[in-house]
N, C-alpha and C positions, 0 to 999 in steps of 0.2 A: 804555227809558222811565224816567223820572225818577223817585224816588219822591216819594211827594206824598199829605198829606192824613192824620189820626189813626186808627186801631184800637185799640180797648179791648178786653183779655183779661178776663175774669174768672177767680182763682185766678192763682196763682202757685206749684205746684208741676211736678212733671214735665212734665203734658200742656199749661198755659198755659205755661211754659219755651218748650216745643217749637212751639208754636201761633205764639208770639211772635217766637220766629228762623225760621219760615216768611214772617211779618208783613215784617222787618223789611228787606225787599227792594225792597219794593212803596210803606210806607208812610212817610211821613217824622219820624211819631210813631208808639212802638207804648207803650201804660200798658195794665202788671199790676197788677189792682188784687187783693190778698191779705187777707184775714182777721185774716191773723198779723203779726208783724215775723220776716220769715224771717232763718235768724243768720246771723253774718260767720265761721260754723266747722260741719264736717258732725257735728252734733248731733240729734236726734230731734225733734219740733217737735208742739205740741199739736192742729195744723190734717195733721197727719199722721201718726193715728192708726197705719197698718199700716206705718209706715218702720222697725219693731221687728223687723221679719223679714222672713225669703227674701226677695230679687226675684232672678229669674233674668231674666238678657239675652237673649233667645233671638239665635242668629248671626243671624239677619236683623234684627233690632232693632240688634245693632252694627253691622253695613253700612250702614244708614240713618243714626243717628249718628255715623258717622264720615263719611257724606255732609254732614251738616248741622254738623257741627263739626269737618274736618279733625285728623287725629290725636290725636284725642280719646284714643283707647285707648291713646298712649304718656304720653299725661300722668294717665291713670287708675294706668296701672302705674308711672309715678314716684310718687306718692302712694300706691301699697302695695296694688292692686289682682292678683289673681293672673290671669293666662290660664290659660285649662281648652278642653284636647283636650276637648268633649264626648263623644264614642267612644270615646278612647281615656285619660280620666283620672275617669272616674267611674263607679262600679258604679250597674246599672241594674238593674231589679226592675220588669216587666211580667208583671201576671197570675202572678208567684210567680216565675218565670222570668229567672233573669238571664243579661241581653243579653251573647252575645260581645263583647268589647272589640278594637278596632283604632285605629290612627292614624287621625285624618279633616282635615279644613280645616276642620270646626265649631268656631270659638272662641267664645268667653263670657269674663267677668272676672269673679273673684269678688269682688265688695266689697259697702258697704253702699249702703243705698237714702239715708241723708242724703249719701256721700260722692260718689255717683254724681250727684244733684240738687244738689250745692251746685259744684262744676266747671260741669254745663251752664249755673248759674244766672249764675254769672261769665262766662261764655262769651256768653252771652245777652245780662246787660245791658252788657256793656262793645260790643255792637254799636250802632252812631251810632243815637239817638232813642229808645234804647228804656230806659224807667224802672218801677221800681216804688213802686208806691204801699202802703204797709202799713198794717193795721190797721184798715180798711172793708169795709165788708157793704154789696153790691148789692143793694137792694128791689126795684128793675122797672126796666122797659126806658122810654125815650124815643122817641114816635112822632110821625110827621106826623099831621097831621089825619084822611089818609084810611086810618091806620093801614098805608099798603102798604109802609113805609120804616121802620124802625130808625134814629134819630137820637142816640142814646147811653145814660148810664143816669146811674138815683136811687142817690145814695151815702148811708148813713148811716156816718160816721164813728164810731167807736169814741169818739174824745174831739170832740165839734165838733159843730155844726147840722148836717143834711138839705143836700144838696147836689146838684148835677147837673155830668152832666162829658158833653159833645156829642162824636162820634165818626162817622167814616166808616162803619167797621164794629166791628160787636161781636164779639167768639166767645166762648162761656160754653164755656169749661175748668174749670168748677165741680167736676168727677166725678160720683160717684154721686147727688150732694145736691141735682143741679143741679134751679134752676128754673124752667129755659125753656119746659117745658109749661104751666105757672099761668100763666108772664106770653104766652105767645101766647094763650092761651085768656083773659085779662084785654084783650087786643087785637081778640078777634073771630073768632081762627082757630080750625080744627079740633083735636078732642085728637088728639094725635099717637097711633099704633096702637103700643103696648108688647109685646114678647113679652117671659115673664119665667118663668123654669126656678128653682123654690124645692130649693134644694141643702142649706140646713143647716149649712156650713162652720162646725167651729171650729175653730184653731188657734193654738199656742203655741211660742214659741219660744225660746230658750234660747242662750246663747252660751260656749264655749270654748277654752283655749287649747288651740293648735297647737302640735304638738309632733315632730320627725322619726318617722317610722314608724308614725303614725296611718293607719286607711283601708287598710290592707295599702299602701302608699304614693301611692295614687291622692289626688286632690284633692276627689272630692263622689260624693256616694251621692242613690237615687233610689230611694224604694220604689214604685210605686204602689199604689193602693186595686184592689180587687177584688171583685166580691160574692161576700159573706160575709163579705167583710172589711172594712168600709169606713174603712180609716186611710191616711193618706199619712205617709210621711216623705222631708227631706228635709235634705242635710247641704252648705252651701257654703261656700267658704273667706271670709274677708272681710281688710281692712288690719287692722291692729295685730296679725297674729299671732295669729288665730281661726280659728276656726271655728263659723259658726252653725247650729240645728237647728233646724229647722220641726217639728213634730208635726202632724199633721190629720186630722178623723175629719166624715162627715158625716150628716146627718140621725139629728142626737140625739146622734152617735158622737163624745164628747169630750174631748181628753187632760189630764188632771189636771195639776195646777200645783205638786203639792206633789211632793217630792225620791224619794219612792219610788214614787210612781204615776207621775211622769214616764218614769223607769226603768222600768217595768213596760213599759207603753206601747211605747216603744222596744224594749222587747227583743221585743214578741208582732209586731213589723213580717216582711214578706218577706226585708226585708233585713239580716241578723246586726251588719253594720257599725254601723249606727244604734245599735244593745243597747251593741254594743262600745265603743264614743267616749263614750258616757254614763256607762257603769259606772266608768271608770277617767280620763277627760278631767278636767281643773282647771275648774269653774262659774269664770264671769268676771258674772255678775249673773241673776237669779230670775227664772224662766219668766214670759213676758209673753203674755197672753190677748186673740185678737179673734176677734169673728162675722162670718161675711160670711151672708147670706141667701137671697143669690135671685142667679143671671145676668138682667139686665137687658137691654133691646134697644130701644133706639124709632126707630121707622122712617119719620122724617124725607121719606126718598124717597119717600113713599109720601103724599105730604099733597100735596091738589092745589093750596092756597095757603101760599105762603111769604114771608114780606116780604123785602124788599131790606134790606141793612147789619146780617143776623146772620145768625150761625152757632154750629152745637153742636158741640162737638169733642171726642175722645179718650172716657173713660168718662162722659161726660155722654153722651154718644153710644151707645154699648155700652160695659157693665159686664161682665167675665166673671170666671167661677168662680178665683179666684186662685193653686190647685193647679197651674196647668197656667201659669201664668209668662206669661202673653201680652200683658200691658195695654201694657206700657213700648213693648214692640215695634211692638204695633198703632198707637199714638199717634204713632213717630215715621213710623211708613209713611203713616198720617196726613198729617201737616207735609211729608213730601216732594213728597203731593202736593198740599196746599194751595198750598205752593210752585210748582210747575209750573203748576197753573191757573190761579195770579196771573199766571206769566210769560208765558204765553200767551194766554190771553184776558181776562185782567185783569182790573176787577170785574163786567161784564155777566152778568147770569145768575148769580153766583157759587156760590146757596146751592143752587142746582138741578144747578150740574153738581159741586158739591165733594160732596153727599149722594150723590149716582147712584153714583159713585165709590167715595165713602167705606164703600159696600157690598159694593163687590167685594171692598174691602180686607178687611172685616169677616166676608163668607162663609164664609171656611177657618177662619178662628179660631173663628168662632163653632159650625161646625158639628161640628170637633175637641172641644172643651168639652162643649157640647149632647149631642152623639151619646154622650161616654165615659160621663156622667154617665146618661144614659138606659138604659145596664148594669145602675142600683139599681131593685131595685123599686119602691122609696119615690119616687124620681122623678118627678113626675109629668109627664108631657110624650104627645107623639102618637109612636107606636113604629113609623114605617112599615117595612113587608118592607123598604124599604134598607135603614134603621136597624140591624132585628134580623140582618140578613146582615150588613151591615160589622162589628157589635160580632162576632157570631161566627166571622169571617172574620178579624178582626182576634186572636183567642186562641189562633188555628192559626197567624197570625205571630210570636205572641211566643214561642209553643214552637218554632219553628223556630229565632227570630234567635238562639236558645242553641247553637245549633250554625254557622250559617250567619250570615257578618262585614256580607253585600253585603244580608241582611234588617233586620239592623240598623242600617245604614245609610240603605237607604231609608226605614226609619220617622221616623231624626229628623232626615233630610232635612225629613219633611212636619212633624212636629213643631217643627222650627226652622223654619216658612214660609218656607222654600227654593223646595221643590216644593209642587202643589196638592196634594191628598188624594189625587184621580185618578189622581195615580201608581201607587200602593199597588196598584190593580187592573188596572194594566199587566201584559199578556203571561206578560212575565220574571219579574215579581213573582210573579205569581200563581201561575205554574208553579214558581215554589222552593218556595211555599209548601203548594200540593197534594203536592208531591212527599216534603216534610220537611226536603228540601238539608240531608244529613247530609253534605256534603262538610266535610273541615276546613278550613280558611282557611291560606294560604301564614305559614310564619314570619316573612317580613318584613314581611305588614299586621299580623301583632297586635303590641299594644301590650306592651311591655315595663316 
């Protein structure tokens, strides 16, 4: 089928990128309309606040991006992007415990989150119809009469009058800020049902050069948080010949910005690496500070009325706790499948069957996030007997994968959303895990 007919993105960062090379199959106009003038070079951008630190690829975020942008990952690595063995080139730090390392097929690229978004950005708009628009702020939506249709949206320009721009369909890739709950609730609809897990996240992060024999020679380090502990760190390589550091601590828990409290910090982690690259690494620019607050969720599926010609997408959608690396992923599994349901049953129903959907997507990630987080006291959330059984079931895993290659494995199998979570309590698993599988691992799976 032909493409045919406008879609209007709102944002133009990652998740509208991704939203908009799903669009641009279907559609024969697709307009981002963005905030900012995003640059013609991968630089830091005021409308993207966290592109300062970590983002981690998880391997199933690069499958789907390299679905949605063919060889995407050899022109990331000509532009200075590292591949990372996840198993097998990064110290791990679960529950104090660090994971046996082996060779795996889990890749990742280490780079930055502007150099990453400015590739798919070029990727994006060089595909036929599709533009961006800069420097405009969406006020509200454009309706029919009997409000059951989306007919485009109110633009206030940055320099210019009040304007309006008509559209097939909408998707608000806004993020966290988005707000498509006001304006449906300005339309007559239901408030959409919000679940929201208040986490506390602060983190800072700091960047260094790289230099041979950093890292005992591996490429990224991975502390995580624990209670009684609650600090993350984390270390990923990036272009030009860095190395970036996350720091994180939550509810209350937060790492100093100045040069000896950073150090501190780093060195009281699970993982000695962290201490070590800070005390002695070359600073390349001054720890930069941001909050995240709350895991966000609104559950769109769950609304018995929805108009025709919009949609919520990516973290306008679900927000999660940023530790755990999952948004970029989740957004473009997203896109794959916006994609599909255009190509298959086109717009009928759209926003009914891309939500139902867009949940399953969302389940694992969100429950991974949710569930690890529900570990703190401080937490406050519902602690069902699964809950308190997987988290404690889950601390007999990470003391085992220190001995055993095939436990750690299957963790960030499920951690890369490879596998469901369900895994984890397979048979096999479970019997290593009761067991302690103090077998050692063959010399040619570990990583050298």
């Amino acid at each position: 089928m032909a493409a045919s007919g406008r879609a209007v993105v709102i944002g133009a960062s990652l998740g509208g990128l991704l939203a908009a090379r799903a669009l641009a199959e279907s559609f024969a106009e697709v307009i981002l309309l963005d905030r900012d003038t995003p640059p013609d070079e991968p630089v830091h951008r005021r409308g993207v606040p966290q592109g300062r630190h970590v983002h981690v690829l998880l391997d199933r975020g690069r499958q789907a991006l390299e679905s949605l942008f063919p060889e995407l990952g050899a022109e990331l690595y000509r532009l200075g992007a590292t591949p990372v063995d996840l198993h097998g080139q990064v110290h791990w730090y679960n529950d104090g415990h660090r994971m046996l390392p082996a060779r795996s097929d889990l890749t990742a690229f280490g780079m930055s989150r502007p150099l990453l978004e400015q590739v798919v950005r070029q990727r994006t708009v060089a595909l036929p119809g599709v533009t961006v628009v800069p420097d405009c702020e969406v006020t509200g939506l454009l309706a029919t009469d009997d409000h059951r249709r989306v007919t485009g949206v109110r633009l206030a320009p940055r320099d210019g009058r009040p304007s309006t721009l008509t559209a097939d369909l909408v998707v608000d890739a806004g993020g966290r800020a988005s707000r498509s709950p006001i304006w449906l609730t300005e339309l007559g609809y239901p408030t959409v049902e919000q679940e929201r897990v208040e986490v506390g996240v602060t983190y800072v992060t700091r960047r260094y050069r790289r230099e041979a024999g950093q890292l005992e020679d591996k490429l990224g380090v991975l502390s995580n948080a624990m209670p009684g502990c609650p600090r993350y760190g984390v270390v990923a390589p990036q272009e030009g010949g860095r190395f970036a550091v996350t720091m994180a601590g939550i509810l209350g828990e937060e790492p100093p910005v100045d040069e000896a409290g950073f150090v501190r910090y780093a060195t009281s982690l699970a993982a000695p690496q962290v201490g070590e690259l800070v005390r002695h690494a070359q600073p390349l620019d001054e720890p930069v500070l941001m909050r995240f607050p709350a895991s966000v969720r609104r559950r769109y599926e769950r609304l018995p009325r929805f108009p025709d010609g919009h949609l919520v997408f990516a973290d306008a959608l679900c927000s999660l706790n940023p530790v755990y690396g999952q948004g970029i992923t989740v957004a473009a599994v997203q896109a794959l499948l916006l994609r599909r349901l255009l190509a298959r049953g086109g717009r009928h129903r759209l926003a009914r069957r891309f939500f139902r959907r867009a949940a399953r997507v969302i389940d694992a990630p969100w429950s991974i996030a949710v569930g690890t987080d529900l570990r703190f006291p401080g937490v406050t959330g519902h602690r069902t007997r699964k809950v308190r059984f997987v988290n404690a079931y889950l601390a007999r895993l990470h003391a085992a994968a220190a001995h055993d290659v095939a436990l750690g494995a299957a963790f960030l199998r499920v951690i890369n959303l490879i596998d469901p979570p369900a895994r984890l309590l397979g048979p096999g698993v479970m019997l290593r895990v009761l067991l302690g599988a103090r077998q050692r691992p063959s010399a040619s799976s570990m990583a050298r």
